[in-house]
C-alpha positions in Angstrom: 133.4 83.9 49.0 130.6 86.7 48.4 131.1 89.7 48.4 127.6 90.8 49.6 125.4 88.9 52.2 122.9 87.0 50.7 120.5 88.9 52.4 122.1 91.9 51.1 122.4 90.6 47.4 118.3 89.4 47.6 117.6 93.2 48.8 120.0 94.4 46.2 118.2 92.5 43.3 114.7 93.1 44.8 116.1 97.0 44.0 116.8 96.4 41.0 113.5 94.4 39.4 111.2 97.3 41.0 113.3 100.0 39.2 112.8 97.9 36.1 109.5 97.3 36.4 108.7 101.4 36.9 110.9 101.5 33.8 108.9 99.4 32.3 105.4 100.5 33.2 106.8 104.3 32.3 107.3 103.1 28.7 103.8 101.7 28.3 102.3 104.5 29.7 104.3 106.7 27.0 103.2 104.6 24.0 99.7 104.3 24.9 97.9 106.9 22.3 96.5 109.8 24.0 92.4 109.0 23.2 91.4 112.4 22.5 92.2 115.0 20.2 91.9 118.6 19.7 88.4 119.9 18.7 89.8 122.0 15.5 92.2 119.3 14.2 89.4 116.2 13.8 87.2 118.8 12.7 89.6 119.6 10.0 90.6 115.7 9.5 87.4 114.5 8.9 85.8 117.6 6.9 83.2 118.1 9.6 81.6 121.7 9.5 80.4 123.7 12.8 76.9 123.2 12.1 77.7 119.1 11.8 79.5 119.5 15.0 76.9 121.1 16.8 74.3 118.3 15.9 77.3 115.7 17.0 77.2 117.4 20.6 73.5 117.4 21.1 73.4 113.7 20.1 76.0 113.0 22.9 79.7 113.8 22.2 81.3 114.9 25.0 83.9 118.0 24.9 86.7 117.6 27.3 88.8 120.5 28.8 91.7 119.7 30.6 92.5 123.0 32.8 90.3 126.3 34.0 90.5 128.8 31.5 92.0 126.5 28.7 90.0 127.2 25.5 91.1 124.1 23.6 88.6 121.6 23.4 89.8 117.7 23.5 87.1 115.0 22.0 87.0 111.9 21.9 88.0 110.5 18.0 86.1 107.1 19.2 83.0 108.7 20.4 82.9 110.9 17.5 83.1 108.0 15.2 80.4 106.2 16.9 78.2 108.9 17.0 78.7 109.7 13.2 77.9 106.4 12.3 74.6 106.0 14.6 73.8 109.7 12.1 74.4 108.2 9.6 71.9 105.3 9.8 
């Protein structure tokens, strides 16, 4: 004899999968690497100077700024590569 109801029980496990599945989709979404990174730090990985920059934003490189009044600047470490190598050609 069961405790539960199996109607209860199929509700109860039903629960459960869709809190492990949140759990689940929470942790992908942690370890997905953020896609942009701070203006001043790729500047300062890849030895670019302002002047270098500048021609990298007039050839296309967007500059992303996530709240009013912020003044860090987020880029795009993809974009930045592509645009560096179209430059370079």
């Amino acid at each position: 004899m069961s405790i539960l109801s199996f109607e209860a029980e199929k509700e109860l496990t039903q629960s459960v999968l869709s809190r492990v599945d949140k759990l689940v989709e929470s942790k992908v979404e942690q370890s997905r690497e953020f896609p942009y990174k701070k203006k001043a730090d790729l500047k300062r990985e890849l030895s670019i100077n302002e002047a270098y920059y500048k021609k990298l934003v007039i050839a296309g490189l967007r500059e992303v700024i996530l709240e009013e009044g912020d003044k860090t600047v987020w880029v795009s470490k993809k974009q930045l590569e592509q645009i560096m190598d179209q430059l370079a050609e």
